[in-house]
DSSP file (Angstrom, degrees, kcal/mol; ACC not computed):
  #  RESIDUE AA STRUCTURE BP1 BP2  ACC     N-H-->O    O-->H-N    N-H-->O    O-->H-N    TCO  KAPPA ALPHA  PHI   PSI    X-CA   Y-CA   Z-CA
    1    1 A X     >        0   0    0      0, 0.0     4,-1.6     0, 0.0    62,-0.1   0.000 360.0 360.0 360.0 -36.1   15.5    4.2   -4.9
    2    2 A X  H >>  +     0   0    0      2,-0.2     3,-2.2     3,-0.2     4,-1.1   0.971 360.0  44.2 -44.9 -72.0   14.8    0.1   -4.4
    3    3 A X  H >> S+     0   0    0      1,-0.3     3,-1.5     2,-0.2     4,-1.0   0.834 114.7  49.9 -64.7 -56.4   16.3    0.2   -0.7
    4    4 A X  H 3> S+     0   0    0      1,-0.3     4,-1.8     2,-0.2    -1,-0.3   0.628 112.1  43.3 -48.8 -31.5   14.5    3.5    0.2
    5    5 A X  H << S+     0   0    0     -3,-2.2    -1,-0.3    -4,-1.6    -2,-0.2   0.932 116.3  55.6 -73.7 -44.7   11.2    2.3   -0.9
    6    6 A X  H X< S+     0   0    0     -3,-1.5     3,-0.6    -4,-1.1    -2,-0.2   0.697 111.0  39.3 -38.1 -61.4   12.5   -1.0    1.0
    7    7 A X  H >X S+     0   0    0     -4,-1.0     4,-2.7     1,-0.3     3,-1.3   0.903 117.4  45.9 -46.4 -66.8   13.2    0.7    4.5
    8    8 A X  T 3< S+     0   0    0     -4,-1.8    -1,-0.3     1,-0.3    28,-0.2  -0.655 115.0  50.2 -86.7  76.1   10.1    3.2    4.6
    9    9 A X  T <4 S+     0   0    0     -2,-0.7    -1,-0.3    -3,-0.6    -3,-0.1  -0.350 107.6  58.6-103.2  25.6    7.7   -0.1    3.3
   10   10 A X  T X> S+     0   0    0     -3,-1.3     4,-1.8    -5,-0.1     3,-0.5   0.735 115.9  34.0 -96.1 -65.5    9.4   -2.2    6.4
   11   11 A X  H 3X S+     0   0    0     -4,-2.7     4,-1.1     1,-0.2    -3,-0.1   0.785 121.3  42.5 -88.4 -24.5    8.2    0.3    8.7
   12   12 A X  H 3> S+     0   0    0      2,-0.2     4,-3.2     3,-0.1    -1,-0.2   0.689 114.7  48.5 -52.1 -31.3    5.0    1.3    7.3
   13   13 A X  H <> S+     0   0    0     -3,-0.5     4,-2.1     2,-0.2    -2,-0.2   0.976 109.7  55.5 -79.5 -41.8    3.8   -2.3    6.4
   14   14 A X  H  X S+     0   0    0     -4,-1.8     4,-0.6     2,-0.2     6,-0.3   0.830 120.9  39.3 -37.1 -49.8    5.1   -3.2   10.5
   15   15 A X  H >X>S+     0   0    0     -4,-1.1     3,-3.1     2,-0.2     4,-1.0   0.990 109.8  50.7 -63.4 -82.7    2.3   -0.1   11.0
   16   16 A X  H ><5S+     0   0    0     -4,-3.2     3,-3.0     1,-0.3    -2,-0.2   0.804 120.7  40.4 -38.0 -65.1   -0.3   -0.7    8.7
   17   17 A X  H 3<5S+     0   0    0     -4,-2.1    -1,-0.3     1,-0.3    -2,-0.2   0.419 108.7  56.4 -77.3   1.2   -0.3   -4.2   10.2
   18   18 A X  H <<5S-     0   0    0     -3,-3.1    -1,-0.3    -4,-0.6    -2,-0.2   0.360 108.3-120.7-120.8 -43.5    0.2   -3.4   13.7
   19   19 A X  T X<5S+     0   0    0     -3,-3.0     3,-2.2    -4,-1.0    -3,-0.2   0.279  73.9 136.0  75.3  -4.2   -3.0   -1.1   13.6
   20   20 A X  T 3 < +     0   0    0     -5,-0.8    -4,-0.1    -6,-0.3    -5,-0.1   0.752  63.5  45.8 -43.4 -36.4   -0.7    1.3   14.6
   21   21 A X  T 3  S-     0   0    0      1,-0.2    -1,-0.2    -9,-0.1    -5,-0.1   0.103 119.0-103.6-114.8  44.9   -2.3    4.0   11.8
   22   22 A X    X   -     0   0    0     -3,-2.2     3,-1.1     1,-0.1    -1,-0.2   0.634  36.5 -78.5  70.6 148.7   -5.4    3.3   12.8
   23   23 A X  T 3  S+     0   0    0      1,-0.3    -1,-0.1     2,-0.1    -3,-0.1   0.529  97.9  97.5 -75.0  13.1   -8.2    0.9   10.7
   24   24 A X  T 3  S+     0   0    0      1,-0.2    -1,-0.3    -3,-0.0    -2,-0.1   0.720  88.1  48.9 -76.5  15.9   -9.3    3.0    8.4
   25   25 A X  S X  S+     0   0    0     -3,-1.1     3,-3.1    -9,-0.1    44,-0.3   0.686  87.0 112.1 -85.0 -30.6   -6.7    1.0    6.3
   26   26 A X  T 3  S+     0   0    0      1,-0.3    44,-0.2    -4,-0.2     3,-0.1  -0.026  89.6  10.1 -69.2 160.4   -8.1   -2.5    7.5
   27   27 A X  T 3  S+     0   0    0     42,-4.4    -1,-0.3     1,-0.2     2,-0.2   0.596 109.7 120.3  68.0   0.5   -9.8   -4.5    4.7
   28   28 A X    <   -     0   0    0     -3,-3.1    41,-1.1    41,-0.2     2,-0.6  -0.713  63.0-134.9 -87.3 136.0   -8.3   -1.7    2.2
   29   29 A X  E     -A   68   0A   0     12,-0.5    12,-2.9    -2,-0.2     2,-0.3  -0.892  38.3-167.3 -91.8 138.4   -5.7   -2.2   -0.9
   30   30 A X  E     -AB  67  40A   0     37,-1.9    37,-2.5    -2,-0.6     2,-0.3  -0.903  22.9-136.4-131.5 153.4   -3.6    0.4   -0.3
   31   31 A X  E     - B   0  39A   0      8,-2.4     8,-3.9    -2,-0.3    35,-0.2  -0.968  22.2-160.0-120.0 135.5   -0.7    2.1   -2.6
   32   32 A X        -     0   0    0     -2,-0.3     6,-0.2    33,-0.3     4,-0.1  -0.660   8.1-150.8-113.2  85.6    2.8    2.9   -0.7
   33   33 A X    >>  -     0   0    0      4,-0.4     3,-2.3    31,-0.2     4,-1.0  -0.117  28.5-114.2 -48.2 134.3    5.1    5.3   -2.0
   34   34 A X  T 34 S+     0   0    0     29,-1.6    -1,-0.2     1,-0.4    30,-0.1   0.543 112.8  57.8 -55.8   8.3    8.5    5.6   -1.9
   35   35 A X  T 34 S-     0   0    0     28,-0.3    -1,-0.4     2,-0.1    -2,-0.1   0.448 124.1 -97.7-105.5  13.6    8.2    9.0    0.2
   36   36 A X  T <4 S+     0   0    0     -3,-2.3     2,-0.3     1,-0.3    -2,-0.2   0.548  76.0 146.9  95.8  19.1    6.3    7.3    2.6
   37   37 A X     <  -     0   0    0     -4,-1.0     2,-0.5     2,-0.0    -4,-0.4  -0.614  32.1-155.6 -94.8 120.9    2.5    8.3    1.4
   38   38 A X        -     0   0    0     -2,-0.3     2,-0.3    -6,-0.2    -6,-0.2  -0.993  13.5-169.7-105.9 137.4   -0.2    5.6    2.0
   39   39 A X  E     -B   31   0A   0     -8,-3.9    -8,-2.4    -2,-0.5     2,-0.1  -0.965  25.2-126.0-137.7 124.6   -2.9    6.1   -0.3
   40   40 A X  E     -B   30   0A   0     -2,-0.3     2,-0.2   -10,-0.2   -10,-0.2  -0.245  28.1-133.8 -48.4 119.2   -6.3    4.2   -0.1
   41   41 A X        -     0   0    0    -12,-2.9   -12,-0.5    -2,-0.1    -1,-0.1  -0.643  28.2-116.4-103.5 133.3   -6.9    2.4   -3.9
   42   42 A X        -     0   0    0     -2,-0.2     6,-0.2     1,-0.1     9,-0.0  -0.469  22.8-122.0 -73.8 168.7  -10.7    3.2   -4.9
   43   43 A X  S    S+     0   0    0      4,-0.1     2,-0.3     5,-0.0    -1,-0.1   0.507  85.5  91.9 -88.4  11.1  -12.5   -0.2   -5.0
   44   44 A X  S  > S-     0   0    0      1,-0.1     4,-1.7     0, 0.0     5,-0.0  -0.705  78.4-135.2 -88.2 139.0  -13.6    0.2   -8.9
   45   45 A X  H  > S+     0   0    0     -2,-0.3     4,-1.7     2,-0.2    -1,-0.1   0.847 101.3  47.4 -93.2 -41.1  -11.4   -1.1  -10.9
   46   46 A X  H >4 S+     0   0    0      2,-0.2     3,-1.3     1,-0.1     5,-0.2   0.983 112.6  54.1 -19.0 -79.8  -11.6    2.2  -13.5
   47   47 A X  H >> S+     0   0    0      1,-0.3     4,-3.6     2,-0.2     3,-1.4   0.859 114.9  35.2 -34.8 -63.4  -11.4    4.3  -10.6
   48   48 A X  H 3X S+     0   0    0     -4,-1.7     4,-1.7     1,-0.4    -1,-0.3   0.487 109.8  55.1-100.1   5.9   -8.3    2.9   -9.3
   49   49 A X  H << S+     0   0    0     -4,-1.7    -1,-0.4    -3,-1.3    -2,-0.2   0.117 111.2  51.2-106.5  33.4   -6.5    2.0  -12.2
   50   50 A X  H <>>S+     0   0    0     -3,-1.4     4,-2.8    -4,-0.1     5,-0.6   0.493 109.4  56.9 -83.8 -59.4   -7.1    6.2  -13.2
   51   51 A X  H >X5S+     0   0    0     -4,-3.6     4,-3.0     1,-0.2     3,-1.7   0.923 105.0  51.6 -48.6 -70.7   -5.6    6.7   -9.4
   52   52 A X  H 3X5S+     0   0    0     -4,-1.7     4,-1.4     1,-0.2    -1,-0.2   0.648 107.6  47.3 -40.3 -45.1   -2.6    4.9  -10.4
   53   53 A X  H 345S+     0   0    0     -3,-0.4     5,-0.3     2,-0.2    -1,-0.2   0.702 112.0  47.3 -23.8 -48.9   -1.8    6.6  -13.3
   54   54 A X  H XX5S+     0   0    0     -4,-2.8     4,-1.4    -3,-1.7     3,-0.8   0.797 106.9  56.0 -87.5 -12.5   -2.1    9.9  -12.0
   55   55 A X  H 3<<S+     0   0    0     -4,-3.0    -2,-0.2    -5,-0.6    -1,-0.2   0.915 111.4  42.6 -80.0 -30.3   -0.3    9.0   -9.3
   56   56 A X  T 3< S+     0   0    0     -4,-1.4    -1,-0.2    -5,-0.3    -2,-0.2   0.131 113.6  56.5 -79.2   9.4    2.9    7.7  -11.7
   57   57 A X  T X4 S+     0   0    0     -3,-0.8     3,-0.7     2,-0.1    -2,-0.2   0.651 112.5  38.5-122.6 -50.3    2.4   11.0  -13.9
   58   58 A X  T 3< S+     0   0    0     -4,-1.4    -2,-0.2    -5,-0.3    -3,-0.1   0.715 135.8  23.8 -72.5 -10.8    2.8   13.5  -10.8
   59   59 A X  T >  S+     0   0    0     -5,-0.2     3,-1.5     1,-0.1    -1,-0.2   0.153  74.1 159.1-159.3  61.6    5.3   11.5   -9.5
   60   60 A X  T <  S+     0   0    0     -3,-0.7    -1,-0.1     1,-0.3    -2,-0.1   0.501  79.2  49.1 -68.2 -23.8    7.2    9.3  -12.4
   61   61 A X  T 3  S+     0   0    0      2,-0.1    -1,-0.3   -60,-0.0    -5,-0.1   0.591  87.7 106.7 -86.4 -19.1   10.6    8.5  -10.5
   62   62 A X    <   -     0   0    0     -3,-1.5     2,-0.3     1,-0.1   -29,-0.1  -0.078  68.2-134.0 -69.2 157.9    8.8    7.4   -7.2
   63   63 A X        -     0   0    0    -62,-0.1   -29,-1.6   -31,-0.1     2,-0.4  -0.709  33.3-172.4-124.0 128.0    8.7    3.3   -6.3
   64   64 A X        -     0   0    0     -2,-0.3     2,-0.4   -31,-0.2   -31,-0.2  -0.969  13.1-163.8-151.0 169.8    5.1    2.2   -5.2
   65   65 A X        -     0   0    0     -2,-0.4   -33,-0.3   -60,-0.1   -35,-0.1  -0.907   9.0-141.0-138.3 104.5    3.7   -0.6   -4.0
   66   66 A X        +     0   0    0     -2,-0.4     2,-0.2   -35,-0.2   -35,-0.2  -0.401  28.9 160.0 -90.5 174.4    0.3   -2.0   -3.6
   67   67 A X  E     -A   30   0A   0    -37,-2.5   -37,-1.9    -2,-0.1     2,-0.3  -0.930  31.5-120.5-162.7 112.1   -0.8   -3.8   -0.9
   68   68 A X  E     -A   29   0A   0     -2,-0.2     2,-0.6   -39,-0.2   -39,-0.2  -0.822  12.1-153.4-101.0 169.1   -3.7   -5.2    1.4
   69   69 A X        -     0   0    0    -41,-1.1   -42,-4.4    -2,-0.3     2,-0.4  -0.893  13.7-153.6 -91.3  77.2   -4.3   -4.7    4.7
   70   70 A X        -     0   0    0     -2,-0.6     4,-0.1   -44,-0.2   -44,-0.1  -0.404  25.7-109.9 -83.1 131.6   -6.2   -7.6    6.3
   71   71 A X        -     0   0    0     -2,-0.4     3,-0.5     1,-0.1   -54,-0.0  -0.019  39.4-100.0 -40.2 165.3   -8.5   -6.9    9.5
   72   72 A X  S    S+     0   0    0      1,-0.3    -1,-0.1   -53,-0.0    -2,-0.1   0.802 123.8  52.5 -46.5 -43.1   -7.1   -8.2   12.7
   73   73 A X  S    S+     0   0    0      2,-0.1    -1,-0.3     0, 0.0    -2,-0.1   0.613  90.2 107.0 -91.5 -27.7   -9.5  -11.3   12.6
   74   74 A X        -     0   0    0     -3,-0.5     2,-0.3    -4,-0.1    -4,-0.0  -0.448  62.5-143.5 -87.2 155.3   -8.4  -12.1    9.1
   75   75 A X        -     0   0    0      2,-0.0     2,-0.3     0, 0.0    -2,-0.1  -0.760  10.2-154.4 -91.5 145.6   -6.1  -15.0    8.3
   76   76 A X        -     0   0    0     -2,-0.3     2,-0.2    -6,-0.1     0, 0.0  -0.930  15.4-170.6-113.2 153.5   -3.7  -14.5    5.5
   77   77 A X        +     0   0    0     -2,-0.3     2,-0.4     2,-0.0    -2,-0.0  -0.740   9.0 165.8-150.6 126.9   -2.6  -17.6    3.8
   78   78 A X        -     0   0    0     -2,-0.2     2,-0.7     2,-0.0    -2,-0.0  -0.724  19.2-153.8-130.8 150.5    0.0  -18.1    1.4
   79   79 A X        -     0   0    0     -2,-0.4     2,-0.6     2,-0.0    -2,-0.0  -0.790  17.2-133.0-147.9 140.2    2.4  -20.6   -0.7
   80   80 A X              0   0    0     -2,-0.7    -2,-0.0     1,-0.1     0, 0.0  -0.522 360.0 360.0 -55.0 101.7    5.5  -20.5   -2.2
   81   81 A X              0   0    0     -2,-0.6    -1,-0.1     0, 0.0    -2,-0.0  -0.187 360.0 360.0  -7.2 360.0    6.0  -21.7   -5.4
């Protein structure tokens, strides 16, 4: 289930970041599921830890992954530890 989620979040995150599926992701945390599903996480923190849930009770065997999506203009910047 790892690799699969692994494969389809290679090519989706390559999308997402790409602009390839359009901005209404940029500037979004997004959840990706191992079937390939991007779903926009509301920004209330209630809200979206309810979304998660229901999203692991309809579909408990499924991999997901959250994620943001920085506009074009943003810098990401990170270090390893």
């Amino acid at each position: 289930m790892m690799n699969k989620l692994k494969q389809i979040d290679n090519r989706i995150i390559r999308s997402l970041f790409a602009g390839k599926m359009g901005d209404k992701y940029f500037g979004k945390h997004v959840v990706v599921t191992g079937s390939g599903q991007v779903h926009i996480l509301p920004s209330d923190g209630k809200d979206a830890r309810l979304f998660l849930d229901d999203l692991k009770r309809k579909n408990p065997a499924e991999d997901t992954e959250l994620m943001f999506v920085p506009r074009p203009e943003t810098y990401i910047l990170s270090r390893r530890i």
